[in-house]
C-alpha positions as a Markdown table, in Angstrom:
| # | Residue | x | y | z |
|---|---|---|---|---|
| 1 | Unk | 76.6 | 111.5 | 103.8 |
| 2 | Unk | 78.6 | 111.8 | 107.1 |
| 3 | Unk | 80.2 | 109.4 | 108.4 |
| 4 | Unk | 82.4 | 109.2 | 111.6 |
| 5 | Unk | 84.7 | 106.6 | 112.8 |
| 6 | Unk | 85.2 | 106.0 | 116.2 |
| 7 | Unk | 88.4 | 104.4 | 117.7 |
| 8 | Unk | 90.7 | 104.0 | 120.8 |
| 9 | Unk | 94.3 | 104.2 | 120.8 |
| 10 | Unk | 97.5 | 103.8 | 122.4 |
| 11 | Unk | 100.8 | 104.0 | 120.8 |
| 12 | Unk | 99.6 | 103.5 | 117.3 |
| 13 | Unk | 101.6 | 106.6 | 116.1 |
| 14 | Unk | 103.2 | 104.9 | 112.9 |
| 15 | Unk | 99.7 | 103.8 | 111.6 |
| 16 | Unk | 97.5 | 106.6 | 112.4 |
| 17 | Unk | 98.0 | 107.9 | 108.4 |
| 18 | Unk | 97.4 | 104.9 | 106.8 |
| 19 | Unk | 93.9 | 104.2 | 108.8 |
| 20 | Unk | 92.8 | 108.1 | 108.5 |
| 21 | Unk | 93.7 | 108.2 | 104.4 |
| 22 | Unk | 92.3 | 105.2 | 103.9 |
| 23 | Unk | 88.7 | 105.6 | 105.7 |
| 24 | Unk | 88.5 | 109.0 | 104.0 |
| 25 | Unk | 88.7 | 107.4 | 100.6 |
| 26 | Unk | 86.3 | 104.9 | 101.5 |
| 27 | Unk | 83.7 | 107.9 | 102.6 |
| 28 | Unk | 84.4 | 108.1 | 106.2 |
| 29 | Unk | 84.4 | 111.9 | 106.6 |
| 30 | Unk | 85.2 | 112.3 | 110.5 |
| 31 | Unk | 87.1 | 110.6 | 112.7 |
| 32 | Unk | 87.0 | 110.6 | 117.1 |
| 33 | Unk | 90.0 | 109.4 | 118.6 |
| 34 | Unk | 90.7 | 108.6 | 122.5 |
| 35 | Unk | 94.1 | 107.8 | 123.3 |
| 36 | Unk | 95.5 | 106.9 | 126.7 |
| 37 | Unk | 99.2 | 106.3 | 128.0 |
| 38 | Unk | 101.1 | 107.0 | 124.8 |
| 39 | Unk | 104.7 | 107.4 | 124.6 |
| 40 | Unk | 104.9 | 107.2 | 120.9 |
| 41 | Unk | 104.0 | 110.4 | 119.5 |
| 42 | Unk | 100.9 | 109.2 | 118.9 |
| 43 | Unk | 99.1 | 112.0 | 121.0 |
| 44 | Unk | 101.1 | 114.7 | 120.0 |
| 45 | Unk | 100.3 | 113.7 | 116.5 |
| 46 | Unk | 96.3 | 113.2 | 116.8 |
| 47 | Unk | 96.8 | 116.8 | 118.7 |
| 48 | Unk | 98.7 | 118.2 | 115.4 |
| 49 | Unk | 95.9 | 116.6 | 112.8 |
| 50 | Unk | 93.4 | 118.2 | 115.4 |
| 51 | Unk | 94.1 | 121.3 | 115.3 |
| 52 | Unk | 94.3 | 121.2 | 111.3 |
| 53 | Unk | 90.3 | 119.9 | 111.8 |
| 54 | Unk | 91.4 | 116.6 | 110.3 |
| 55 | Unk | 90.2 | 114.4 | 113.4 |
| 56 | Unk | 88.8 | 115.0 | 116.9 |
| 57 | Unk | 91.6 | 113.7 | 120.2 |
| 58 | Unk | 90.1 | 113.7 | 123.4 |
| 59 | Unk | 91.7 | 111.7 | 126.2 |
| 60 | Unk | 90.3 | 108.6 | 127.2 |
| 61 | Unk | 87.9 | 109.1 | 129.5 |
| 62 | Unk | 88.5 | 105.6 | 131.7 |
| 63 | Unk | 89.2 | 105.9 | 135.1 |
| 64 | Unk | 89.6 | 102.3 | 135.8 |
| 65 | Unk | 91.2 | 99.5 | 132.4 |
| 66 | Unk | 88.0 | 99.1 | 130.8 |
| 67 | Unk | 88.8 | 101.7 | 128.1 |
| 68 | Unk | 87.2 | 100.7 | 125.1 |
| 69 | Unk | 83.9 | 100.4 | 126.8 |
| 70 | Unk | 84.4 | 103.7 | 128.6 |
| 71 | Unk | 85.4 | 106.0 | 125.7 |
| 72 | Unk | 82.6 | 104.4 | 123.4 |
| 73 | Unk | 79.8 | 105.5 | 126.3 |
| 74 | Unk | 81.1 | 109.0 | 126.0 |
| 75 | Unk | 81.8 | 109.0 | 122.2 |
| 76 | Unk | 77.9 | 108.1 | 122.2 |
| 77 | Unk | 77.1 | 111.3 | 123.2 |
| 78 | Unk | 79.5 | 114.0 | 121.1 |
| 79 | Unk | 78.0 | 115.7 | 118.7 |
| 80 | Unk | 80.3 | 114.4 | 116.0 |
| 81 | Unk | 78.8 | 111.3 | 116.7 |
| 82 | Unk | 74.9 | 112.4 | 117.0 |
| 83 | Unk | 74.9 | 114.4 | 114.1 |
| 84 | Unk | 76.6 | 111.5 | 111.9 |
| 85 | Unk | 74.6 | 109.9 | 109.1 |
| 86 | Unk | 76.6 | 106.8 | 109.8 |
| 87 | Unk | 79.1 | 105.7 | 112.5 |
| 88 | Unk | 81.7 | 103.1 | 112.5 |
| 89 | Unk | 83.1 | 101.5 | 115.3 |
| 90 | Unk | 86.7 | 99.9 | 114.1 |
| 91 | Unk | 90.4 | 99.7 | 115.5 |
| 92 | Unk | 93.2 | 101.4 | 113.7 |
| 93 | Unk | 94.8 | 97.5 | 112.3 |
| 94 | Unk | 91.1 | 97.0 | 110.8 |
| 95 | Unk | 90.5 | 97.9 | 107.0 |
| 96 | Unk | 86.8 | 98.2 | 105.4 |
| 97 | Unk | 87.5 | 96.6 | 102.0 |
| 98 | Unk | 84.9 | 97.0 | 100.2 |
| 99 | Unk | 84.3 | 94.9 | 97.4 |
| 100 | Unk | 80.8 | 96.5 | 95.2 |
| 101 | Unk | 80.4 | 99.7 | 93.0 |
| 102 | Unk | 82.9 | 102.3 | 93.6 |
| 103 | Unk | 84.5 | 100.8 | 96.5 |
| 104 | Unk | 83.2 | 102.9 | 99.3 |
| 105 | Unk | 80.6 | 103.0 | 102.2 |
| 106 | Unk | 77.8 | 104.6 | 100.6 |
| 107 | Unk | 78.2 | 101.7 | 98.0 |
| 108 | Unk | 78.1 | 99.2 | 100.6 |
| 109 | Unk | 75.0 | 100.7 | 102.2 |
| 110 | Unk | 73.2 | 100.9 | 98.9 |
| 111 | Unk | 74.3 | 97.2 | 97.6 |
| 112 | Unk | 72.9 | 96.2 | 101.3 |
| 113 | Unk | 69.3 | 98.1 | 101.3 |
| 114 | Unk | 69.9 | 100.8 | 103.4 |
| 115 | Unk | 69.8 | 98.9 | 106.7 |
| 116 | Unk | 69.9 | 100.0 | 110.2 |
| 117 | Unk | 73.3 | 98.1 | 110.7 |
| 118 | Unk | 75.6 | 96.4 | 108.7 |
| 119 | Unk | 78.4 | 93.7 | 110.5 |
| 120 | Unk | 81.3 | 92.9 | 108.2 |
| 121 | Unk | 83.2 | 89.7 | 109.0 |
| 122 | Unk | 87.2 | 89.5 | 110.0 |
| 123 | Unk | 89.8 | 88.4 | 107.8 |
| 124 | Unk | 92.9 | 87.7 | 110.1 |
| 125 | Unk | 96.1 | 89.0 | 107.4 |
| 126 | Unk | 99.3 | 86.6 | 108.7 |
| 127 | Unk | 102.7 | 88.1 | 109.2 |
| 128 | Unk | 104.1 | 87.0 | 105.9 |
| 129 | Unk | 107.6 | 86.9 | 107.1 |
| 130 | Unk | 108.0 | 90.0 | 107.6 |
| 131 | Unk | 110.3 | 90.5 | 110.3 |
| 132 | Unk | 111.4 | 94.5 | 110.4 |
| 133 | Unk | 108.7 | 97.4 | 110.4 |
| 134 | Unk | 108.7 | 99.5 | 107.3 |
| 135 | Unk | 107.3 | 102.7 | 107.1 |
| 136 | Unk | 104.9 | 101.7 | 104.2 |
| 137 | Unk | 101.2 | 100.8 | 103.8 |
| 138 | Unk | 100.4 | 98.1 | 106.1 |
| 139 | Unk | 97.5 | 96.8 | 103.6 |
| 140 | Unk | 100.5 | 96.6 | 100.4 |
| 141 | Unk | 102.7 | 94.4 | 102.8 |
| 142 | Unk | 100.4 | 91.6 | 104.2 |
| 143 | Unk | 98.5 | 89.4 | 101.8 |
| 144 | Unk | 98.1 | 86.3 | 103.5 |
| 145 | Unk | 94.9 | 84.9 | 106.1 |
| 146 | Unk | 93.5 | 82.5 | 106.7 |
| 147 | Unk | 90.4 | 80.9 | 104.3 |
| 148 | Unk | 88.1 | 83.7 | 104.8 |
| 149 | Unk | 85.1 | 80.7 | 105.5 |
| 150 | Unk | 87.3 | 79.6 | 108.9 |
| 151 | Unk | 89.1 | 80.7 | 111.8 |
| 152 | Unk | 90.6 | 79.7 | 114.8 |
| 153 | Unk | 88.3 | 75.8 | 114.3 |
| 154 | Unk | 84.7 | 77.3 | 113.8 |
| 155 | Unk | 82.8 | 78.9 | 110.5 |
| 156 | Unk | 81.8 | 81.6 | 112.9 |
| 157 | Unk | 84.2 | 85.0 | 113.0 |
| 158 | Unk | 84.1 | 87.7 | 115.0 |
| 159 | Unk | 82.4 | 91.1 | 113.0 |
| 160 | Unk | 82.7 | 94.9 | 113.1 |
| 161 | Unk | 80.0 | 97.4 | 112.4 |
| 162 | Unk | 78.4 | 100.4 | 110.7 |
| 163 | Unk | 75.6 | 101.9 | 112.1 |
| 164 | Unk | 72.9 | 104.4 | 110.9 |
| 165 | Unk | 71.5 | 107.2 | 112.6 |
| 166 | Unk | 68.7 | 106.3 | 113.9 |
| 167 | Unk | 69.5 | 102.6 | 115.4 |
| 168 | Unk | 67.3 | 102.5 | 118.3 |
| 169 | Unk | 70.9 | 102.5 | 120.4 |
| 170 | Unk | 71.1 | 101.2 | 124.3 |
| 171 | Unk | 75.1 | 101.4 | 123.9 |
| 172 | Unk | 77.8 | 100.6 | 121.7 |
| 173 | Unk | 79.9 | 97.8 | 121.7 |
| 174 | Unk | 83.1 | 97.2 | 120.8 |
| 175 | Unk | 82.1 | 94.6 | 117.5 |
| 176 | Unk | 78.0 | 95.6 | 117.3 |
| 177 | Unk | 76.1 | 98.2 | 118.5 |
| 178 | Unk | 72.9 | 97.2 | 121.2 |
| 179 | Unk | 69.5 | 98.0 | 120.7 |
| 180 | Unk | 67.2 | 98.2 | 123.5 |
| 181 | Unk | 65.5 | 95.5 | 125.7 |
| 182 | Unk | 62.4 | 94.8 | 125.5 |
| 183 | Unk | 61.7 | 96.3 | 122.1 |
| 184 | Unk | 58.7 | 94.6 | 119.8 |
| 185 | Unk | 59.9 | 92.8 | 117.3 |
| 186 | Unk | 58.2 | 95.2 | 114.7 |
| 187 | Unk | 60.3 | 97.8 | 116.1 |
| 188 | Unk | 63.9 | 96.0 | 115.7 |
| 189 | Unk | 66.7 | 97.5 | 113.9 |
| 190 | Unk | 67.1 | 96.1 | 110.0 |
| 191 | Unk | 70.3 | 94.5 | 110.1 |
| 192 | Unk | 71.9 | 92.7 | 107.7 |
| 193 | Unk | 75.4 | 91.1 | 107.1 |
| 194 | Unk | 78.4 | 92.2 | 104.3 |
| 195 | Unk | 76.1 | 90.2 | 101.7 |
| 196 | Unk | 73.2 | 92.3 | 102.3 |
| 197 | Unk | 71.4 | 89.5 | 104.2 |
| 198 | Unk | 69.5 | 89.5 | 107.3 |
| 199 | Unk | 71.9 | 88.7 | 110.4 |
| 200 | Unk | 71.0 | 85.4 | 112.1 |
| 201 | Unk | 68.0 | 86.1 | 115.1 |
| 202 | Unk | 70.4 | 85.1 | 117.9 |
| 203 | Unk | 73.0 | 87.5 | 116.7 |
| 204 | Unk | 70.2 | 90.3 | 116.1 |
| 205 | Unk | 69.2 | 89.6 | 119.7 |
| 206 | Unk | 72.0 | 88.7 | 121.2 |
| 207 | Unk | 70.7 | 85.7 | 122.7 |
| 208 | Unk | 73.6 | 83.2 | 122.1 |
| 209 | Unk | 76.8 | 84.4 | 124.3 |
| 210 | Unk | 78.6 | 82.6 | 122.0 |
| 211 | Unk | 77.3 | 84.4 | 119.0 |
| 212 | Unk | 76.5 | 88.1 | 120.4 |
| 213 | Unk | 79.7 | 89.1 | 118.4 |
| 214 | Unk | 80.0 | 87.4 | 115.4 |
| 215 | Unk | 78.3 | 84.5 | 112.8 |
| 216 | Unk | 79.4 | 82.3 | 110.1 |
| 217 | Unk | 81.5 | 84.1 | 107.5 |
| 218 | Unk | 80.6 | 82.1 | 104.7 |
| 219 | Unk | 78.4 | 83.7 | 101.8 |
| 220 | Unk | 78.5 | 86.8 | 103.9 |
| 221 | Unk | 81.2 | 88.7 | 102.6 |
| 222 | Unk | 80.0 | 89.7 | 98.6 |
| 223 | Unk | 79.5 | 93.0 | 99.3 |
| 224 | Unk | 82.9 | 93.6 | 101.7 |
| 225 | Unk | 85.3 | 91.8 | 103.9 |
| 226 | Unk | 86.8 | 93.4 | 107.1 |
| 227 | Unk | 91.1 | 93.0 | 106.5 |
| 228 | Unk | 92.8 | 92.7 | 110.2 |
| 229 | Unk | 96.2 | 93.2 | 110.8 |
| 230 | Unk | 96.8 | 91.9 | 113.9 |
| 231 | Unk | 100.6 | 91.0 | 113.9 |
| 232 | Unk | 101.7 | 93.3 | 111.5 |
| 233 | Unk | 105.5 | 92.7 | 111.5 |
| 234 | Unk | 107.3 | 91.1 | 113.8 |
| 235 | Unk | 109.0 | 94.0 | 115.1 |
| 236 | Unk | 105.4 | 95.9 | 115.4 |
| 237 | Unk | 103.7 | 92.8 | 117.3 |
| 238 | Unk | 106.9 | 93.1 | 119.8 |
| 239 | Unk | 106.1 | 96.6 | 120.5 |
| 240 | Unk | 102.2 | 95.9 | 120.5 |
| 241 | Unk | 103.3 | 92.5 | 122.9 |
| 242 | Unk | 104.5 | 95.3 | 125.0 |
| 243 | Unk | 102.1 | 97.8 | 125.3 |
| 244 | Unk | 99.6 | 95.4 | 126.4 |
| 245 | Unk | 101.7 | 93.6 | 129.3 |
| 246 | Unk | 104.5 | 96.2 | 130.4 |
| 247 | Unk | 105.4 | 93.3 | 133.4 |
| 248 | Unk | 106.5 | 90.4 | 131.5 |
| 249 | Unk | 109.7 | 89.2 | 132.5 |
| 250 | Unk | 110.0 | 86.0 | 134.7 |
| 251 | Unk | 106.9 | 84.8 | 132.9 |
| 252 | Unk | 106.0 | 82.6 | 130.3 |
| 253 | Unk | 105.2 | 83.9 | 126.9 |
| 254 | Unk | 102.1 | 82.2 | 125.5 |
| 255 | Unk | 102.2 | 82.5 | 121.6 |
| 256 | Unk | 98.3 | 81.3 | 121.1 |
| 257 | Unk | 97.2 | 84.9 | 120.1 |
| 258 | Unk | 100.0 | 84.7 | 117.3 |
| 259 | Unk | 99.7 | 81.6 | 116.2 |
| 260 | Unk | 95.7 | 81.8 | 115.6 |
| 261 | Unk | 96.2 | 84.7 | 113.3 |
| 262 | Unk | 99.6 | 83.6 | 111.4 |
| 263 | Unk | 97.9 | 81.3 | 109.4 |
| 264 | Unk | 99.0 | 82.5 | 105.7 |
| 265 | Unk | 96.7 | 79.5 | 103.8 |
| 266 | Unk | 95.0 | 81.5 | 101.5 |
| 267 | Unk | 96.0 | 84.9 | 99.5 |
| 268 | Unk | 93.6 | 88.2 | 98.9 |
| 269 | Unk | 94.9 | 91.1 | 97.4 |
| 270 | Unk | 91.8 | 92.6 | 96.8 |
| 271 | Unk | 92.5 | 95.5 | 99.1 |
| 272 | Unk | 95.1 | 96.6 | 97.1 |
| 273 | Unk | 92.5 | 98.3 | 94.6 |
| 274 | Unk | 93.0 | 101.1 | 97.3 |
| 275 | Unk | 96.7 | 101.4 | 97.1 |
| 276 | Unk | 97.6 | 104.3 | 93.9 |
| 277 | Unk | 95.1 | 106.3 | 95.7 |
| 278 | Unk | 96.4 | 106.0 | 99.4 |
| 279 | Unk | 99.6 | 106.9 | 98.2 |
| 280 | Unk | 98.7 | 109.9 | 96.4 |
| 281 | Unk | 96.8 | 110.5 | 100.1 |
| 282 | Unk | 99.3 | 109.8 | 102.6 |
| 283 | Unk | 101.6 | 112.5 | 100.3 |
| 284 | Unk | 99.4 | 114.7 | 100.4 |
| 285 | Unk | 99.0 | 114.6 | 104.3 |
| 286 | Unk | 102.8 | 114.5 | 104.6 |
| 287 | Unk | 103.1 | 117.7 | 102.3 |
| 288 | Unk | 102.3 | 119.4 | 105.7 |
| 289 | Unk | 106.2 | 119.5 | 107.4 |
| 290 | Unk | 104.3 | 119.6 | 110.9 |
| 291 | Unk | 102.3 | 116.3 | 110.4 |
| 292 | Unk | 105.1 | 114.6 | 108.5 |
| 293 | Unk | 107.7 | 115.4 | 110.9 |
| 294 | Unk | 105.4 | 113.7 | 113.8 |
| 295 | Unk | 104.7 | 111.1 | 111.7 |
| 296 | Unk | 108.5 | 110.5 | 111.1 |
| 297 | Unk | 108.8 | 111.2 | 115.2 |
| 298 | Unk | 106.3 | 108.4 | 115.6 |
| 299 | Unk | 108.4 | 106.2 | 113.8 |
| 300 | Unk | 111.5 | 106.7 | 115.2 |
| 301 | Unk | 110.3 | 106.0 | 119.0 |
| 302 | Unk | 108.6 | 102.6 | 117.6 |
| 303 | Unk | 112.0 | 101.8 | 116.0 |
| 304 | Unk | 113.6 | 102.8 | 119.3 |
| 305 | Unk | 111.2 | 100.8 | 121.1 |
| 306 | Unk | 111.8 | 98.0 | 119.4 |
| 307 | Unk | 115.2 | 98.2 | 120.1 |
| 308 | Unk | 114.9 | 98.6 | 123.8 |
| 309 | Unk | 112.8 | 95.8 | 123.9 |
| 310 | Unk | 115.4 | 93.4 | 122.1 |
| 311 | Unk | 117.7 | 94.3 | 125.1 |
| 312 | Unk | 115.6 | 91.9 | 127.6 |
| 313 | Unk | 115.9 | 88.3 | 127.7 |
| 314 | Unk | 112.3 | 87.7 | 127.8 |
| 315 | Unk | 111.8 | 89.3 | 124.3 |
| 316 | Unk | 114.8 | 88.0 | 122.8 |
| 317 | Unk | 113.3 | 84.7 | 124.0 |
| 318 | Unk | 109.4 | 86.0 | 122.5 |
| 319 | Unk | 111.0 | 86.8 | 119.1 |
| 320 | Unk | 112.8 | 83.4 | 118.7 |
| 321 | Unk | 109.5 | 81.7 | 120.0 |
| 322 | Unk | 107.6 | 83.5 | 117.3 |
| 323 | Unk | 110.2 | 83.2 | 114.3 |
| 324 | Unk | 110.2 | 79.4 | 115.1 |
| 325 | Unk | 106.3 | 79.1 | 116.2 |
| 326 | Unk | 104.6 | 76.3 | 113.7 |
| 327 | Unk | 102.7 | 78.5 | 110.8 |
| 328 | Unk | 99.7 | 75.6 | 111.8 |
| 329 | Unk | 96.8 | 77.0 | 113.8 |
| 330 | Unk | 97.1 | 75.1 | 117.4 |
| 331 | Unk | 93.3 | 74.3 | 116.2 |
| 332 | Unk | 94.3 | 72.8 | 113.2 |
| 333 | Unk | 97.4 | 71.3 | 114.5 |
| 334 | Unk | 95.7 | 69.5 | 117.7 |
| 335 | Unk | 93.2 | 68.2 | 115.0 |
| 336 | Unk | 96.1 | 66.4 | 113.2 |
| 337 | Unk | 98.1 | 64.9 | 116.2 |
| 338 | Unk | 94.6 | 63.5 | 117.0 |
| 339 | Unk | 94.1 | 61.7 | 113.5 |
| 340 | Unk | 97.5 | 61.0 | 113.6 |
| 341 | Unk | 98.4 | 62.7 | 110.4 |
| 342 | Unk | 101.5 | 64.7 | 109.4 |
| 343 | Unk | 101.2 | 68.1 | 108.5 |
């Protein structure tokens, strides 16, 4: 079975090994990455597992910000992605966990039927503390989320998904793939959810804009669980703060985005069925003095970034904001003032 993974990138250097070893154990067998703007490594590195026929780099091809949307339209049509059995659409801080038979996609798509498509809920990991970055399996540091039933104050949570080759596909998005309009209901993708069920109509159809993306998590995740590192360590959600907003100073820091993911309530190390196997993987793509000194590279200028960034007021200010921020989701918290409870 082939099965490519499609991302987008940007200064993710010191996680690119991680994600690659881990979706090739899992079954993924290609990856495509577009990177844009990186002054990590992270290119040169992608360029380096490239040319060892380990992945597929190609720039970006956005010419305005919308770069997800862009580089998944082209990605539709590479043969990398046409000729794949299978193709997932994920980010490099998302994990496929799965949870039935031998722990890997083909057992997912076999406990599930065989569908068409198959969306797999988010499970937001917390911080955990951790304050400096470590160059160690992101999955074997952060064990804490949220309950895996609720997020942010709804049941619903946001999904990522696998799709089979012949999806009748208008375009991919970033969370679900779309089929076409106007196609008879006989003639509508099977689609079911990390249970093995059927997806709810309005999600199938995308006829609720406030459920096109995701559904309720609960009872849907038997078969596998989608594990989110968002924050990562403090230093690495810094850097990421960063890379998204390069002209912060003179402006207020809002810490919502940290806040609705830091919420360490409940503890699954389930993942960590992966982790004597990873290891033995990321050695083994390290036992290449090329890919491990890029690696190392990568490292180095996140460190040093980090660093640079702790020189400004503003992020002196953002780190002290977020080592003091309440570990209460302002959902949850805004509930409470309004009973008039204490936490």
């Amino acid at each position: 079975m082939r099965v490519t993974a499609v991302t987008c990138v940007k200064n993710e250097g010191p996680f690119l090994l991680e994600w690659i070893a881990f979706n090739r154990l899992i079954g993924v067998t290609d990856h495509l990455f577009y990177s844009n703007d990186c002054d990590d490594g992270t290119d040169r590195l992608l360029d380096a597992l490239a040319a060892r026929g380990l992945v597929q780099h190609l720039p970006n091809p956005a010419e305005g910000r919308n770069y997800q949307m862009e580089a998944l339209k082209h990605a539709a049509k590479q043969d990398i992605v046409t000729e794949a059995d299978w193709v997932w659409v994920a980010d490099v801080d998302e994990f496929l966990n799965i949870h039935v038979g031998d722990n890997t996609i083909p057992a997912l798509i076999e406990a599930c039927g065989n569908p068409q498509a198959i969306s797999v809920n988010f499970q937001f990991f917390a911080n955990d503390d951790v304050e400096g970055f470590e160059d160690r399996p992101v999955i074997g540091q952060f064990t804490r989320s949220h309950n895996p039933d609720l997020w942010g104050g709804e049941s619903a949570i946001e999904v990522k998904s696998l799709m089979r080759h012949d999806f009748p596909l208008k375009y991919f998005g970033a969370h679900r793939p779309f089929f076409r309009e106007k196609l008879p209901p006989k003639k509508r993708p099977s689609w079911t959810d990390g249970s093995g069920r059927a997806v709810q109509h309005k999600f199938l159809v995308a006829a609720n804009p406030r459920r096109i993306r995701k559904f309720p998590a609960q009872g849907a995740r038997a078969f596998a669980t989608l594990n989110h590192y968002p924050l990562r360590s403090l230093d690495s959600y810094l850097v990421k703060n960063d890379r998204g907003d390069v002209n912060r100073e003179n402006r207020a820091f809002d810490d919502t985005y940290w806040r609705e993911r830091n919420d360490p309530a409940y503890q699954d190390v389930s993942i960590q069925r992966y982790l004597p196997k990873l290891e033995k993987a990321l050695a083994e793509l390290k036992s290449d003095p090329v890919i491990k000194a890029l690696h190392d590279e990568a490292c180095a200028l996140h460190r040093a970034k980090r660093d640079d960034l702790l020189t400004r007021s503003a992020y002196q200010d953002m780190r002290d904001q977020l080592l003091n921020a309440s570990k209460l989701p302002p959902e949850e918290e805004a509930m409470i003032a309004r009973l008039g409870l204490e936490a």
